[in-house]
LUMTIVEX-776473 format. One line per 4 residues: number of its first residue (from 1); for each residue x, y negated, z negated of N, C-alpha, C. Coordinates in Angstrom, 3 decimals. Layout:
! LUMTIVEX-776473
NUM) X,Y,Z,X,Y,Z,X,Y,Z; ...
END
This chain:
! LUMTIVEX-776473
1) 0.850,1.187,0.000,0.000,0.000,0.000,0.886,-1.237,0.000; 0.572,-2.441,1.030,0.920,-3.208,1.108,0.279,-4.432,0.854; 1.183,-5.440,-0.696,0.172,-6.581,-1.142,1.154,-7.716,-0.686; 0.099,-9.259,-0.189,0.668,-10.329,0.130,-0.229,-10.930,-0.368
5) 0.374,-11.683,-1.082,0.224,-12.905,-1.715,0.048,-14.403,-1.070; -0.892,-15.190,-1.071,-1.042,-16.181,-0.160,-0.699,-17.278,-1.176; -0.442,-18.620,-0.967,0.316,-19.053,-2.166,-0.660,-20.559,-2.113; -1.809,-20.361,-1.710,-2.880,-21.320,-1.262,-4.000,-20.776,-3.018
9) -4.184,-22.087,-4.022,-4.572,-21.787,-4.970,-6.024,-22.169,-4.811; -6.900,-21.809,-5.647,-8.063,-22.155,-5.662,-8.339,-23.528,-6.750; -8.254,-24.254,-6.586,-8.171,-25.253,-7.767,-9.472,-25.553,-8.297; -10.818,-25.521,-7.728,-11.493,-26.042,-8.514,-12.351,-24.904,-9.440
13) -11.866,-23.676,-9.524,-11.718,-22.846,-10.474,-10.693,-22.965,-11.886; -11.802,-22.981,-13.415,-10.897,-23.117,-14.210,-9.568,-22.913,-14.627; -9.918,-21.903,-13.991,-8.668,-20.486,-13.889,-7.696,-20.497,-12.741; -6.523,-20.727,-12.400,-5.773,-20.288,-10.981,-6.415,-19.051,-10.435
17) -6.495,-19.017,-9.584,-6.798,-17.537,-8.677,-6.193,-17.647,-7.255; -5.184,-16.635,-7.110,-4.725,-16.540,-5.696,-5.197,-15.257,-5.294; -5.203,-15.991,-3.808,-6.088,-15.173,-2.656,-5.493,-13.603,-2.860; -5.574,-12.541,-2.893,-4.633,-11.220,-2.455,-5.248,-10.447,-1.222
21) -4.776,-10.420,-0.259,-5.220,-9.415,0.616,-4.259,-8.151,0.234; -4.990,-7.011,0.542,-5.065,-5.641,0.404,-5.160,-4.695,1.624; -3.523,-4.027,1.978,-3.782,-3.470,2.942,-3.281,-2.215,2.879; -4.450,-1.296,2.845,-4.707,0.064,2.376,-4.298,1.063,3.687
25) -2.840,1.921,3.280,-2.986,3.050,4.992,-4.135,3.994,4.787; -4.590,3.903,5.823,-5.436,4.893,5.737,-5.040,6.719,5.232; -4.113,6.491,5.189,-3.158,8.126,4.548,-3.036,7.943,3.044; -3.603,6.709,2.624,-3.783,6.814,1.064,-4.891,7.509,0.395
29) -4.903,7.910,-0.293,-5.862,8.477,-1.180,-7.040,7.514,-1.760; -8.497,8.322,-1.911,-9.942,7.946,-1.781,-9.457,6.528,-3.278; -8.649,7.306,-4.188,-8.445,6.588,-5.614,-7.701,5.303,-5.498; -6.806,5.286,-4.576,-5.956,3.996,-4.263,-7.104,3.079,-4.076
33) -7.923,3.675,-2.882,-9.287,2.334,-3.005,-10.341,1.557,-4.291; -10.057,2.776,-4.849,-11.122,2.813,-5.784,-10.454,1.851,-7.064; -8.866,2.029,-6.748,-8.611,0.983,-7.927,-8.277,-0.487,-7.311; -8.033,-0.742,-6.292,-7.697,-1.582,-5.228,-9.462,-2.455,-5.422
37) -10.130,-2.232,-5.613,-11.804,-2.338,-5.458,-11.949,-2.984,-7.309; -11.510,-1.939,-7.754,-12.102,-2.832,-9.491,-10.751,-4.062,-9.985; -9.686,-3.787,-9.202,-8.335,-5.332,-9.162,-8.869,-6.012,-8.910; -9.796,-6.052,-7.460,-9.637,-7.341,-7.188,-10.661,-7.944,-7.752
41) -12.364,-7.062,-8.452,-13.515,-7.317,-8.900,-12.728,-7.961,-10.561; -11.715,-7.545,-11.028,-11.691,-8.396,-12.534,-11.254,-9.785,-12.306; -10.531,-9.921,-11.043,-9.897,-11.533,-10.495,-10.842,-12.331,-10.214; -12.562,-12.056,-10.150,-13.602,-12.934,-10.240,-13.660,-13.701,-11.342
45) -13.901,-14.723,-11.085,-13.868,-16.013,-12.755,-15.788,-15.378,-13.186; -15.839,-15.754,-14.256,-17.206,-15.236,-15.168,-18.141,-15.612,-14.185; -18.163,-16.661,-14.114,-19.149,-17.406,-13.046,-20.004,-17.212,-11.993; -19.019,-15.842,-11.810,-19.506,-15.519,-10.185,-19.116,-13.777,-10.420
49) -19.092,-13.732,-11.352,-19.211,-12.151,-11.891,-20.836,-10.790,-11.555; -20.378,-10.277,-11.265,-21.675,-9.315,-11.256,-22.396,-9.525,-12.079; -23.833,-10.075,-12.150,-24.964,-9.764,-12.842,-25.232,-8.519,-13.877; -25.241,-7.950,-14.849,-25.669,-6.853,-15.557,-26.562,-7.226,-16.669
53) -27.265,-8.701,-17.319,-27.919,-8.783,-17.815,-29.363,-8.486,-16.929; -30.711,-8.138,-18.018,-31.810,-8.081,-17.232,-32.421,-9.237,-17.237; -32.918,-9.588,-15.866,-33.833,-10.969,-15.440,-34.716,-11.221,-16.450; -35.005,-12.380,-16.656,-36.375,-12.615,-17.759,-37.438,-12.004,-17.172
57) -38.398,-11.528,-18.384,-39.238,-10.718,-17.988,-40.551,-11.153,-17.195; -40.978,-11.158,-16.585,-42.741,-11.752,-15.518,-43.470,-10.649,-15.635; -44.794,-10.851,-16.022,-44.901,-9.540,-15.980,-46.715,-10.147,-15.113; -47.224,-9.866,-14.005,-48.359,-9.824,-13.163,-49.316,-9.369,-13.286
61) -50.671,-9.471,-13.579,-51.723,-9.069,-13.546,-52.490,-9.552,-12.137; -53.297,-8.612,-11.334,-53.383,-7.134,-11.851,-52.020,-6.677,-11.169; -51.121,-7.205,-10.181,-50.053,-6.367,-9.437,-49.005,-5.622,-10.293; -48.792,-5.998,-11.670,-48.127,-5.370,-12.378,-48.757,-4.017,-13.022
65) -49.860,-4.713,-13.744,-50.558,-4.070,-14.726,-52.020,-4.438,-14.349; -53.185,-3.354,-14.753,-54.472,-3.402,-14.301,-54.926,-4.319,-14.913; -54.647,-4.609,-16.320,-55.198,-5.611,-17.222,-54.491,-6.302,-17.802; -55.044,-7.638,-18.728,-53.837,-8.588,-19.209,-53.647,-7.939,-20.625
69) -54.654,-7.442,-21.282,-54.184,-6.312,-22.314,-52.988,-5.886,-22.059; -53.197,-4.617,-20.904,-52.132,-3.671,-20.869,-51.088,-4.832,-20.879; -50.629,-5.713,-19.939,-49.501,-6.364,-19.903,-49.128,-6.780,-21.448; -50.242,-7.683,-22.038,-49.842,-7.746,-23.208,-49.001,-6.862,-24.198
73) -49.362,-5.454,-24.656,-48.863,-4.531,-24.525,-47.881,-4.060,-24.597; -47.642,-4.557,-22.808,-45.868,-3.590,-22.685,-44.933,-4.878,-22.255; -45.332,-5.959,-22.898,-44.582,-7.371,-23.084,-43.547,-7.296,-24.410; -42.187,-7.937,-24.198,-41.690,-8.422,-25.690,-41.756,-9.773,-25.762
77) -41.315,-10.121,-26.972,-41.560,-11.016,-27.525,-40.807,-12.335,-26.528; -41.442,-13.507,-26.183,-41.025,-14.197,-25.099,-41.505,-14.101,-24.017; -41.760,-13.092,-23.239,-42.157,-12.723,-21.932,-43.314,-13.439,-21.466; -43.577,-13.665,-20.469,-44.258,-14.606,-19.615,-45.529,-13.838,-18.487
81) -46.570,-13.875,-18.974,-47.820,-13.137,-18.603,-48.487,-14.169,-17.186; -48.503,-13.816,-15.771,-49.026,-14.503,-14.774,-50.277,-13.770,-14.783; -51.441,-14.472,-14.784,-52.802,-13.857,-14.650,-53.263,-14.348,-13.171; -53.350,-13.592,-11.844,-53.725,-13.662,-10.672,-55.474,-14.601,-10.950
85) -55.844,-14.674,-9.517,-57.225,-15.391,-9.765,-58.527,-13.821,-9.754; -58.982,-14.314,-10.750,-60.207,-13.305,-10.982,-60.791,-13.245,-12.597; -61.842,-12.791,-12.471,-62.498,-12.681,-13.811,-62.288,-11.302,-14.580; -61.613,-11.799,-15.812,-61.675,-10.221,-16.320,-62.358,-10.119,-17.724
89) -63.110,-9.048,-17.601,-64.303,-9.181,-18.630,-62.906,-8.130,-19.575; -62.528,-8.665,-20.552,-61.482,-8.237,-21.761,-61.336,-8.954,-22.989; -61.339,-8.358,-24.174,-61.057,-8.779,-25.513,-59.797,-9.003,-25.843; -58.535,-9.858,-26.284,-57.471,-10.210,-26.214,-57.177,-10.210,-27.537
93) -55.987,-9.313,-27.949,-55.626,-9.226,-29.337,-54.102,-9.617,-28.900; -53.226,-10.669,-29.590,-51.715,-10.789,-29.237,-51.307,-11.251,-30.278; -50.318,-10.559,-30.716,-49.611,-10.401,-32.332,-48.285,-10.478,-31.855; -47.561,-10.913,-30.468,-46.329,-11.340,-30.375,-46.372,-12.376,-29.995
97) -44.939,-13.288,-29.780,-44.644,-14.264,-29.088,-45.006,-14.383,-27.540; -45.307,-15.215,-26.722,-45.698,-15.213,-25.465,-46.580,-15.967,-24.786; -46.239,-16.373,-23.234,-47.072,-17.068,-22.578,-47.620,-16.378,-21.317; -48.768,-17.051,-21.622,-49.955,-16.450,-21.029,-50.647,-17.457,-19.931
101) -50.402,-17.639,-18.627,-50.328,-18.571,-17.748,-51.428,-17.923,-16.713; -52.679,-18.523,-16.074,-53.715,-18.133,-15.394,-53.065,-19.330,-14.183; -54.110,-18.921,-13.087,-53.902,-19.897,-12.115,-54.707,-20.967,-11.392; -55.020,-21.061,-12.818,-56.245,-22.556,-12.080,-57.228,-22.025,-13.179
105) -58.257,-22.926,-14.207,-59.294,-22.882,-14.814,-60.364,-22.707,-14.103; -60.399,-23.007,-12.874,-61.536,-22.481,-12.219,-61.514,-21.220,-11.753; -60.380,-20.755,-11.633,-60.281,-19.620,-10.749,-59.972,-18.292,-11.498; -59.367,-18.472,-12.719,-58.846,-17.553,-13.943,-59.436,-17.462,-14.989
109) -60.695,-15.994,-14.920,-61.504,-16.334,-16.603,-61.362,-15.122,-17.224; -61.033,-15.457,-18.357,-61.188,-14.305,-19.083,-62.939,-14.509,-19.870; -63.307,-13.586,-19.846,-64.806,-13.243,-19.593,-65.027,-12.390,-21.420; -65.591,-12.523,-22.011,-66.493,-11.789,-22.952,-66.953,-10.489,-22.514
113) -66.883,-9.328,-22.259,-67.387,-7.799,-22.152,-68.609,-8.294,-23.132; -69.272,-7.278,-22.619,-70.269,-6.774,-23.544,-70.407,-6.322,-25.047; -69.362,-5.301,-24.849,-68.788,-4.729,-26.179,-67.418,-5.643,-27.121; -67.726,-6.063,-28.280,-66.710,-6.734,-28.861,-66.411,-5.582,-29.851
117) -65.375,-4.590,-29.584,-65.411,-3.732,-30.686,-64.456,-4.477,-32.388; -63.695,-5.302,-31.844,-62.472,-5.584,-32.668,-62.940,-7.077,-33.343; -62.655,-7.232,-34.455,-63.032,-9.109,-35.320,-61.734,-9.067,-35.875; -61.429,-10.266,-36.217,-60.401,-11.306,-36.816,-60.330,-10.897,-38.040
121) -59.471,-11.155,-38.857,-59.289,-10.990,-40.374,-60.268,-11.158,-41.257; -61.412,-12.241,-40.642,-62.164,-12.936,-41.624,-63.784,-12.184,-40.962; -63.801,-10.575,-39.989,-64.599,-10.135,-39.593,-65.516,-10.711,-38.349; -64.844,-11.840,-38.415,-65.461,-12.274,-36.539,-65.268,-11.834,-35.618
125) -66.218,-11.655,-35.056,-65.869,-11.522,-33.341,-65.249,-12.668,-32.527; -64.664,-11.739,-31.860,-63.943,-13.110,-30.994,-63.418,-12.499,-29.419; -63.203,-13.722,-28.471,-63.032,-13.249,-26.597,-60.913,-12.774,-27.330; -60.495,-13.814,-27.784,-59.115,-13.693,-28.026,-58.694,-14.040,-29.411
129) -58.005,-14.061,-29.712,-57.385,-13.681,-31.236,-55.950,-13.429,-31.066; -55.508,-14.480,-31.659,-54.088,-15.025,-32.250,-53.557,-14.451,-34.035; -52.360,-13.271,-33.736,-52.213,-13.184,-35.347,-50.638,-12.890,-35.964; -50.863,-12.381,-36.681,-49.059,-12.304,-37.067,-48.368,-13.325,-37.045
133) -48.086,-14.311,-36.714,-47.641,-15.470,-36.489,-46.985,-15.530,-35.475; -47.075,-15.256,-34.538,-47.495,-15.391,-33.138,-47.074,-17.033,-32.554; -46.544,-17.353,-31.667,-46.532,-18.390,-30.832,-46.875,-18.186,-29.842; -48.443,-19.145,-28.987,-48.761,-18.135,-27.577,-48.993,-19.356,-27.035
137) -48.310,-19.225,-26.084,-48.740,-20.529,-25.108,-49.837,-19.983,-23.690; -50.850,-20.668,-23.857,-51.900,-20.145,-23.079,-52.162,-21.495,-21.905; -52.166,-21.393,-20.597,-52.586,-22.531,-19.613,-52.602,-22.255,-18.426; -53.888,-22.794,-17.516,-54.774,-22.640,-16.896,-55.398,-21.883,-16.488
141) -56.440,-21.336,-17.562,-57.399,-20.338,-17.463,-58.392,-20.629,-18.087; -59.520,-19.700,-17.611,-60.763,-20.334,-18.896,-61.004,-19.003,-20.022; -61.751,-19.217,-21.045,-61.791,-18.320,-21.800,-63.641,-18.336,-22.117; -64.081,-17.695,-21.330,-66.183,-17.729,-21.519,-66.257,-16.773,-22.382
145) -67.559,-17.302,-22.840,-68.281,-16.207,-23.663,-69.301,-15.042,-23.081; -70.180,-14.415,-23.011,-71.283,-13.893,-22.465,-72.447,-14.970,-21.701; -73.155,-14.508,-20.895,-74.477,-15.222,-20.107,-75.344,-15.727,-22.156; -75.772,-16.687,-21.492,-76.438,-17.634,-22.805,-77.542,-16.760,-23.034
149) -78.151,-15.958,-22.475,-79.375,-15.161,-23.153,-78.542,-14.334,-23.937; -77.307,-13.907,-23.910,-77.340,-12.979,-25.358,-76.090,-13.197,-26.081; -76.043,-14.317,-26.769,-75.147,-14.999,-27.194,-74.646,-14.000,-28.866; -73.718,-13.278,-28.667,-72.853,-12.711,-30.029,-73.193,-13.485,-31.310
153) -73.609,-13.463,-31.945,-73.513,-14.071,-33.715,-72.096,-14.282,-34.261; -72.220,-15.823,-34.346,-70.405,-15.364,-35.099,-69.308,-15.738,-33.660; -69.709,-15.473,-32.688,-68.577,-15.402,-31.909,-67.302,-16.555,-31.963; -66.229,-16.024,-31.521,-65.059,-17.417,-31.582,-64.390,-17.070,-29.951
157) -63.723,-18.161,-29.705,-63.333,-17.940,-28.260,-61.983,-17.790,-27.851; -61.374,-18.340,-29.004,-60.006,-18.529,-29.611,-59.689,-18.241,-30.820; -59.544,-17.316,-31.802,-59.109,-17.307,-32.986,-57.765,-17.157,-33.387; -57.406,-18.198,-34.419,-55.774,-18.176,-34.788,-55.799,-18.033,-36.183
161) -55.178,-16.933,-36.547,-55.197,-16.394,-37.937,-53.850,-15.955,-38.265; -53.938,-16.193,-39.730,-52.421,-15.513,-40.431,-50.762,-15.928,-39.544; -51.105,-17.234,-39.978,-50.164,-18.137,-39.110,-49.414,-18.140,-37.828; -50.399,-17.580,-37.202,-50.364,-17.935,-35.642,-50.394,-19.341,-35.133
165) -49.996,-19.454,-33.886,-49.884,-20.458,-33.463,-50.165,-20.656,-31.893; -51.036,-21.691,-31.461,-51.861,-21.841,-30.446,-51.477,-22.903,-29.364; -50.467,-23.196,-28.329,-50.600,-23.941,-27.648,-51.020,-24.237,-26.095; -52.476,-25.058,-26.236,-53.647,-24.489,-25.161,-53.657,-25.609,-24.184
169) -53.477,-25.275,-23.386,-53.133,-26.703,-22.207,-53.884,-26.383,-21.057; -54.524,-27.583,-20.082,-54.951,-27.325,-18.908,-56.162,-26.005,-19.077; -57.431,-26.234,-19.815,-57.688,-25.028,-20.291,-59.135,-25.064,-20.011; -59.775,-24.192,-20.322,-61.447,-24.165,-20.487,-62.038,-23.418,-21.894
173) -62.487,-23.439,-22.706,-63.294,-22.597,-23.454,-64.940,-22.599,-23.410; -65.190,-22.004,-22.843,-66.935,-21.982,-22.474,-68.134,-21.034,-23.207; -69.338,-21.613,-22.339,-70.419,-19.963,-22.542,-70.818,-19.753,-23.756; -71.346,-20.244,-24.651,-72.087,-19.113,-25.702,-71.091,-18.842,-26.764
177) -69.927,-19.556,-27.232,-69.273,-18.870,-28.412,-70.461,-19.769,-29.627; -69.849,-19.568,-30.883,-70.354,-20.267,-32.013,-69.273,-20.907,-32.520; -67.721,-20.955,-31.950,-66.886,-21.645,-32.530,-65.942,-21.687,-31.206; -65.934,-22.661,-30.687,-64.734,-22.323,-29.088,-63.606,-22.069,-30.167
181) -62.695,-22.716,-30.807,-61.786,-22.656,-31.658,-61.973,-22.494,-33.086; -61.171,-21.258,-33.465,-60.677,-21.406,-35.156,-59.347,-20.793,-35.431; -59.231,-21.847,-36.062,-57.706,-21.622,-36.531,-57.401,-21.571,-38.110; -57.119,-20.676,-38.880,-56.683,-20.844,-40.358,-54.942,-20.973,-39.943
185) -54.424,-21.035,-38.862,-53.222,-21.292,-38.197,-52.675,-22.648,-37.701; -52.387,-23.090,-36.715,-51.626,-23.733,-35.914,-52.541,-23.796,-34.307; -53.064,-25.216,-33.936,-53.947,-25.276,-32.302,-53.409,-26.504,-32.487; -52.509,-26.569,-30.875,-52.229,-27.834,-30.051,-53.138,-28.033,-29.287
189) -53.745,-28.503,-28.846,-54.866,-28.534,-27.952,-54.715,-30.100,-26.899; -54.527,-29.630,-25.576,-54.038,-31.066,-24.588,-55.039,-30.280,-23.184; -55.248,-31.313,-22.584,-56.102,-31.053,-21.513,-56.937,-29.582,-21.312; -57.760,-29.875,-22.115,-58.752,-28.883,-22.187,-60.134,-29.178,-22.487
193) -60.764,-28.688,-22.010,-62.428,-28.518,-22.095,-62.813,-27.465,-23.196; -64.297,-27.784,-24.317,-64.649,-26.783,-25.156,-66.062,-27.322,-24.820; -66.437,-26.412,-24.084,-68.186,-26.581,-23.758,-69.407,-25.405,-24.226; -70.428,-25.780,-24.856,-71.443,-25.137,-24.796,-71.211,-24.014,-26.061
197) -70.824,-24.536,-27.268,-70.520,-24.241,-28.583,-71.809,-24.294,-29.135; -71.894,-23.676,-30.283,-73.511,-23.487,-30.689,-73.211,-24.172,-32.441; -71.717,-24.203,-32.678,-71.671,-24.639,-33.988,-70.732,-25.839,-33.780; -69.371,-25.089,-34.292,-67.759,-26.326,-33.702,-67.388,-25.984,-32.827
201) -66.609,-27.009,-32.337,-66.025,-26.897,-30.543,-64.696,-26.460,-31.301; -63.737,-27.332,-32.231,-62.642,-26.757,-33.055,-62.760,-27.015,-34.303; -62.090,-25.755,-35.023,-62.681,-26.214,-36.233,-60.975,-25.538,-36.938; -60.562,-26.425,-37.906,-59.287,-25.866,-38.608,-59.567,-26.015,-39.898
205) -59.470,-24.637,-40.670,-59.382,-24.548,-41.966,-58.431,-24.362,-42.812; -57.961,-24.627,-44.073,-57.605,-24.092,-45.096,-56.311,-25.125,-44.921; -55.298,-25.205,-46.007,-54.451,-26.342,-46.414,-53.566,-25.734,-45.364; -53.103,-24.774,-45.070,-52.015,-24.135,-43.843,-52.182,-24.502,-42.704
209) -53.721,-24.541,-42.197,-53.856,-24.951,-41.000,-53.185,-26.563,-40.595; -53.351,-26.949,-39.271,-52.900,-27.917,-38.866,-53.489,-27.871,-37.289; -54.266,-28.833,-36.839,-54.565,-28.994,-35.543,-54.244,-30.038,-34.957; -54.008,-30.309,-33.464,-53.821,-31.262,-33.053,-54.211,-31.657,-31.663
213) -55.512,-32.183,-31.259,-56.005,-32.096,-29.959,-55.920,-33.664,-29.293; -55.396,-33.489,-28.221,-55.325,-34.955,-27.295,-55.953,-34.402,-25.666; -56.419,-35.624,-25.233,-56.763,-35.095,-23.950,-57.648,-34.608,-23.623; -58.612,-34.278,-24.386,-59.336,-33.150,-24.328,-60.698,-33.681,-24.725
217) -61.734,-32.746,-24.028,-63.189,-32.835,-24.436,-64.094,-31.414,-24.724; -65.122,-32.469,-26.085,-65.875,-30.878,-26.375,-67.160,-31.455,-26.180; -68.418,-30.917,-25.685,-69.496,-31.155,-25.212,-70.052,-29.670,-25.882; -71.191,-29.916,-26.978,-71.743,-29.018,-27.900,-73.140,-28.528,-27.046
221) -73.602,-26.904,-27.000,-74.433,-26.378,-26.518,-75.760,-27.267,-26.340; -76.865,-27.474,-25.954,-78.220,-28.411,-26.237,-79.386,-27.358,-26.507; -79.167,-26.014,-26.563,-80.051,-24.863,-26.737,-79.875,-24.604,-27.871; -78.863,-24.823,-29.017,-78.424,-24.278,-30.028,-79.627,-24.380,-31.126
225) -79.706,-23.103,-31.739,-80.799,-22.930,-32.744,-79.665,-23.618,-34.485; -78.536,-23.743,-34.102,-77.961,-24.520,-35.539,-77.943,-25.702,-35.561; -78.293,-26.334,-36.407,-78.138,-27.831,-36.798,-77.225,-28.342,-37.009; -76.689,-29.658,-36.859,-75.252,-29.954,-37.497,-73.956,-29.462,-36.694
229) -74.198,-29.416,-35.311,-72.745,-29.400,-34.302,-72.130,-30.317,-34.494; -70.613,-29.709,-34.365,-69.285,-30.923,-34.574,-68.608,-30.430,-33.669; -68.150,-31.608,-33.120,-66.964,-31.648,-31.782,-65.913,-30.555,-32.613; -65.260,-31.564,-33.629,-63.952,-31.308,-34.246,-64.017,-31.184,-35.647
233) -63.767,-30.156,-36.620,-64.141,-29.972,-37.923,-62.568,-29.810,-38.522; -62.351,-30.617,-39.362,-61.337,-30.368,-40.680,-61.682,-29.956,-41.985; -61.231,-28.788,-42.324,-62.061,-28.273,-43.536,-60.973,-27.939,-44.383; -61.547,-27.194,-45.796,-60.234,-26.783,-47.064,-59.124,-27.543,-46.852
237) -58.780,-28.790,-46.063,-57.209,-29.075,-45.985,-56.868,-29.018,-45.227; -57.338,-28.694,-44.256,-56.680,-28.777,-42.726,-56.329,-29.583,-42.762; -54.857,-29.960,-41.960,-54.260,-31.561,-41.302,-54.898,-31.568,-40.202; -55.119,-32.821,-39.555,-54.980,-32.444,-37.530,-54.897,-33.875,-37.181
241) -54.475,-34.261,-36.165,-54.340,-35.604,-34.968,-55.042,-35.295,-34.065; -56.297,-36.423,-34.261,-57.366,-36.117,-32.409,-57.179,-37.841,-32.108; -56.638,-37.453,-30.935,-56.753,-39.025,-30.097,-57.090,-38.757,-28.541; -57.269,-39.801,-28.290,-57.746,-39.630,-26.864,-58.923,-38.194,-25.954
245) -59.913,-38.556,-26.755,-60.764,-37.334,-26.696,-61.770,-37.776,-26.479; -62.665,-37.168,-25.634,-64.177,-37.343,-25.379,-65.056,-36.388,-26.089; -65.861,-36.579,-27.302,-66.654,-35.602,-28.128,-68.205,-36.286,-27.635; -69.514,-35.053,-27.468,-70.262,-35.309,-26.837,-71.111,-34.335,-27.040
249) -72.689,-34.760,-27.479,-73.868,-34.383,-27.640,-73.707,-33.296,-28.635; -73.354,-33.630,-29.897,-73.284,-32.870,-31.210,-74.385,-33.139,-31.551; -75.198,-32.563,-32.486,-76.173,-32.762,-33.413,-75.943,-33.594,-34.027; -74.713,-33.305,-35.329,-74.474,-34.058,-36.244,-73.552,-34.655,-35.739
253) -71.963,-35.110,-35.881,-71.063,-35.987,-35.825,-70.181,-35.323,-34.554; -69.427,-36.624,-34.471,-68.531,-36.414,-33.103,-66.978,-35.559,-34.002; -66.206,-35.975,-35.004,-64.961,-35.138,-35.547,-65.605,-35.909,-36.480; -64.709,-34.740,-37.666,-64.707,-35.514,-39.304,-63.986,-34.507,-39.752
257) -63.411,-34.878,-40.768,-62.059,-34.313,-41.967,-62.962,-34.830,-43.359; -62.835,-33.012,-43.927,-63.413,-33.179,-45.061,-62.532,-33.008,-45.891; -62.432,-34.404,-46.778,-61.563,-34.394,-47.737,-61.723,-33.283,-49.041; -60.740,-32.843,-49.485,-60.552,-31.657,-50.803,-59.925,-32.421,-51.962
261) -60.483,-32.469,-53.066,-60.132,-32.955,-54.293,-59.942,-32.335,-55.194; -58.767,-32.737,-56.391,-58.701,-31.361,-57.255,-59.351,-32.483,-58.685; -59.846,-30.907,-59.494,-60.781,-31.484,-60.676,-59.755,-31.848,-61.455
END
């Protein structure tokens, strides 16, 4: 084997690197190549090194996976959920980290089934449910409830429990829930719609919670057999920041924060 050295440097590499050509007789042995092949592969600067980490994860509905469940699922923590355009009638339980990205609110719903077999900590039913403490970033999709003739008791459309955390952007929550939002957790809430609520559009409880909605509008059911609809409810201690919001055709009040006093 014959090596020449070219004496032409690469300079705008951290590192010097000179050129080597490699000229192999063909009467050499399969191994001469084979080490001739990993020489010159370690003289690559990091930069431009072979790839062996795995790509961040995408994971497609339905082209990946039939459902956003399943994806959910066989997601880790971080991974990035694309929901194609279509309606999928599914109950959403997500107890990891993750974003959950639809493609257009008009075009991406996650739908209420019939059957709600599974409730929240506090025994509600609900379309989705946030738990473990969870960070889920959810945007542009809608999240409906059932057709208004048979509206669930109790239902929530969003639930964030046991310090989860909710950030809902570019969004819809519709249809027949009794609470578009509850959180004993963490809800950012920015360009989103909460329509056709039969109780609160959002409602954050307990001194842990913390909400914070901008951008956004809730427009309360007009069929509702409960009295006393609220856009935006602060309860036990909730913190929250609502600015720039359109609240609309509540029974009772547009937002209010109920103050907690100790005896």
């Amino acid at each position: 084997m014959e090596v020449y050295r070219n004496s032409r440097v690469y300079k705008n590499l951290r590192t010097p690197y000179y050129l080597i050509s490699v000229r192999i007789s063909m009467k050499r042995s399969v191994a001469a190549a084979i080490v001739g092949t990993v020489f010159a592969l370690m003289l690559l600067p990091s930069n431009i090194q072979l790839q062996t980490s795995n790509a961040s994860s995408l994971k497609i509905v339905p082209s990946d996976y039939p459902s956003i469940q399943s994806a959910i699922d066989a997601a880790s923590p971080g991974d990035t959920i694309k929901v194609l355009p279509g309606t999928y009638n599914e109950q959403l339980t997500i107890s990891k980290s993750l974003t959950l990205v639809g493609t257009g609110s008009e075009i991406t719903i996650i739908k209420a089934p019939a059957n709600l077999p599974n409730t929240n900590t506090n025994g509600d039913p609900y379309i989705v449910d946030l738990k473990n403490g969870a960070t889920v970033n959810i945007k542009g999709l809608t999240v409906s409830g059932p057709s208004l003739a048979s509206c669930p008791q109790d239902l929530i459309g969003i639930s964030v429990m046991s310090g989860a955390t909710l950030n809902l952007n570019f969004a819809s929550i519709q249809d027949c829930t009794y609470k578009g939002i509850f959180a004993e957790g963490h809800a950012i809430v920015k360009w989103t719609t909460v329509t056709d609520y039969r109780d609160h559009g959002i409602f954050g409880f307990g001194e842990d919670s913390t909400i914070k909605v901008s951008y956004s509008s809730t427009v309360a059911a007009q069929n509702s057999v409960i009295p006393g609809q609220i856009g935006v409810l602060l309860d036990g201690g909730a913190k929250g920041v609502i600015d720039h919001n359109k609240v609309s055709l509540n029974s009772a009040v547009g937002a209010v924060a109920k103050l907690t006093t100790t005896p």
